[in-house]
Structures are given as structure tokens and as C-alpha cells.
N, C-alpha and C positions, 0 to 999 in steps of 0.2 A: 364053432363058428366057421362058415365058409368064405374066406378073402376070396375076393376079385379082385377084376378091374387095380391090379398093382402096378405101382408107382415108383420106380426106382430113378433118384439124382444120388450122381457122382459128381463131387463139388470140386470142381477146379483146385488146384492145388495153390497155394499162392492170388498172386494179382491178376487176371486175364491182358495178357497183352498182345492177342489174337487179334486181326478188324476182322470184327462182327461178317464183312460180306462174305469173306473166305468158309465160312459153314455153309453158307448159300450156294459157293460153287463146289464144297466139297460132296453136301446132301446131292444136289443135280448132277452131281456124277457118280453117286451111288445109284441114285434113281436110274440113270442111262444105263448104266452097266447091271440092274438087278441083281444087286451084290449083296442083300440083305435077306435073310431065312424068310422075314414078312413080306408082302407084296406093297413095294412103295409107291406113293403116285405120284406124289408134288411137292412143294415145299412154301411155306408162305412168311412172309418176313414181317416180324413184328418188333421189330428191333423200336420204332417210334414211342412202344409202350414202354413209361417207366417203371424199372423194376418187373418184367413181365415178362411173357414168355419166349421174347428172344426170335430166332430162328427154328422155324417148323418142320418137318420132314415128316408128312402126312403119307400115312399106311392105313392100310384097310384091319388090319387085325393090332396094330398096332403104329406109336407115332416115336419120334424121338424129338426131342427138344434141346437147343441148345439155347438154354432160359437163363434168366438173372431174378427169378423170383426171391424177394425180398433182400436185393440188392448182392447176391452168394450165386455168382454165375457157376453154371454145371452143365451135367451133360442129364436129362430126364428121359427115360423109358418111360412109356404108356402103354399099357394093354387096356383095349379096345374090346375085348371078345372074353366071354366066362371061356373057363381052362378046365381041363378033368385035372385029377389028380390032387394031392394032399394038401394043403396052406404050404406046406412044406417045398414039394413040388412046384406051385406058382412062384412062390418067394425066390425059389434059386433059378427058375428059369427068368425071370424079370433080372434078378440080379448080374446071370448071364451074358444076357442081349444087351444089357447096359455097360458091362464092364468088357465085351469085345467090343462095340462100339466108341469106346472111350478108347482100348488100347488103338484103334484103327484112325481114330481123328489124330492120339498122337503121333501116329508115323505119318502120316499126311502133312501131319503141321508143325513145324520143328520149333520147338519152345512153349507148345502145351503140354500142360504137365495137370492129370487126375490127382485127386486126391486118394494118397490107398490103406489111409484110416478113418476117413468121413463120408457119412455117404446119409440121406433121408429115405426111407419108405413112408408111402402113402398111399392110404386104398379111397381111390377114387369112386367111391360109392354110399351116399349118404343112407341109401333104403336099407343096404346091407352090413353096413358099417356105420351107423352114428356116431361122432365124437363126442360121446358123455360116459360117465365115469363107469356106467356096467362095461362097456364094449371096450376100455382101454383096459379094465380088469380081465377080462377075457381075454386080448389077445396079448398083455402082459403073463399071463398065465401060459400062453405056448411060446410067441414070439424071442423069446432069450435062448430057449433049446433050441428052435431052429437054426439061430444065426452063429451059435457054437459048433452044432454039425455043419454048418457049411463054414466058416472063417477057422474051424479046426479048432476050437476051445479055447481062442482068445478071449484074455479079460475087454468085456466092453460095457459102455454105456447105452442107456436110451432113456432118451426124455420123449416125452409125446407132448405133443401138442394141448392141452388147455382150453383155447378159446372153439365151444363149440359150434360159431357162426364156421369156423373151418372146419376142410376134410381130416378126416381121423388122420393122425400123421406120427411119428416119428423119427428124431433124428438118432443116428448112432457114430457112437465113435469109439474105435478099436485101439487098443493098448497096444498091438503089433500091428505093421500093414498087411496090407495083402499084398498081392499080384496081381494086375488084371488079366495078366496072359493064364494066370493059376486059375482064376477063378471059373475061366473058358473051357 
């Protein structure tokens, strides 16, 4: 199975006691200084949405989000653009750009704090990725080996998501933390 279009959040660690505006001026000053590997453009604020996706930092190959989807505020990677390379290869690059990006808002922002044993993937692509029980059998079948060779052979969890009106999704959670600077 070829994953795209991957979805990596890194859940806040604790309670968020951030205000919401300060990603707004952090993102526009990422933007201004094109400090990010993706080409960024904008950022749009959707913080009015309950439960949703928060603060935006719109890229052309890719977006990041600082969402509260289903009330578990984090930090979300989007890739925007099919990738060459193995499930393998997309997973740890998603995981990447999500996890510099978290360590980068936390030196920015002093009292945010990632989480560096919890984190969801999700392949935003229904054509290529269905949530029903073949395609969660299928990438339950690679999906565990990957996240061993990249988090080092930590014991982990993953539930996947269920209800097929949603995107195929998993959440995971690690026995040991990571590092975000490690993971970079």
C-alpha cells in the first residue's frame, strides 16, 4: 500500500496554557523569515471553530497546524504533495518536520511543552486510504515495524480509528519518550 498525503499531530503535553494569538505571530514570523524546509504563504485563524483546526500556517507542499481537533490541542503536519520514496520514508519525514517544528514553537514559547510519548498519524486520503477493515489490516501489517525503526524499538501502542465516516487514522503511544531534538 502506498501512503500519502501523511498526517502527523504531536499532542501537547499537559493542559495548553498558550493564547491561541501567539502561533499566529509565531507562524508570520516563520513566514517572514522563510525558515521552514516547505515554502510557506499564510496563516489563517480558525481558532472561532470549536474543537477544530485552530491556527493555520498554509504551505504549498505542505501545512502545519496548531489544531484542538477533538478537544487534544497539538501541533499537526500536513503533506499536501505525493512523496517518492518507501511508507517508510514518508512516515519518518512527516514525523520529522512535525517534531522540529514542535521543538521550535517550544523555544519560542516558554511553557509549551509536546508530548514525547503520544503523537496520531493520519493519511489524509480516502481514494488511497479507506478507513475499513482491509486498509487498517494492511497497514497494521507494516505500520508497527516502522515506528520501531524510527522510535528505536520502543514498546508502543496503536489504536486506529473505527468509525469509517473518518480519515484512516491512528493514535500511538510510546512506553519510552522520545526526543524531539532526536527525532530531527
Amino acid at each position: 500500500m502506498n501512503l500519502q498525503h501523511i498526517n502527523i499531530k504531536i499532542l501537547v503535553d499537559g493542559e495548553l496554557t498558550i493564547d491561541w494569538e501567539k502561533f499566529i505571530d509565531v507562524f508570520r514570523g516563520w513566514i517572514a523569515a522563510q525558515s521552514m524546509p516547505e515554502m510557506m504563504i499564510d496563516v489563517a485563524d480558525y481558532r472561532h471553530v470549536p474543537n477544530g483546526p485552530g491556527v493555520v500556517m498554509l504551505g504549498h507542499e505542505a501545512d502545519y497546524f496548531m489544531d484542538n481537533a477533538a478537544g487534544r490541542p497539538g501541533l499537526r503536519y500536513n503533506c499536501k504533495i505525493e512523496k517518492d520514496g518507501s511508507n517508510e520514508d514518508r512516515i519518518r519525514q512527516a514525523f520529522e518536520a512535525t517534531a522540529a517544528a514542535c521543538a521550535r514553537l517550544e523555544a519560542e514559547l516558554p511553557g509549551l511543552s509536546f508530548s514525547r510519548s503520544e503523537f496520531q498519524l493520519t493519511i489524509n486520503d480516502r481514494a488511497l486510504a479507506p478507513n475499513n477493515d482491509q486498509t487498517r489490516q494492511n497497514v497494521d501489517g507494516e505500520l508497527p515495524g516502522i515506528l520501531e525503526r524510527i522510535f528505536g524499538n520502543k514498546d508502543l501502542q496503536i489504536e486506529y480509528e473505527q468509525d469509517a465516516r473518518k480519515l484512516l487514522s491512528a493514535s500511538v503511544k510510546l512506553d519510552q519518550p522520545f526526543e524531539l531534538t532526536a527525532a530531527v
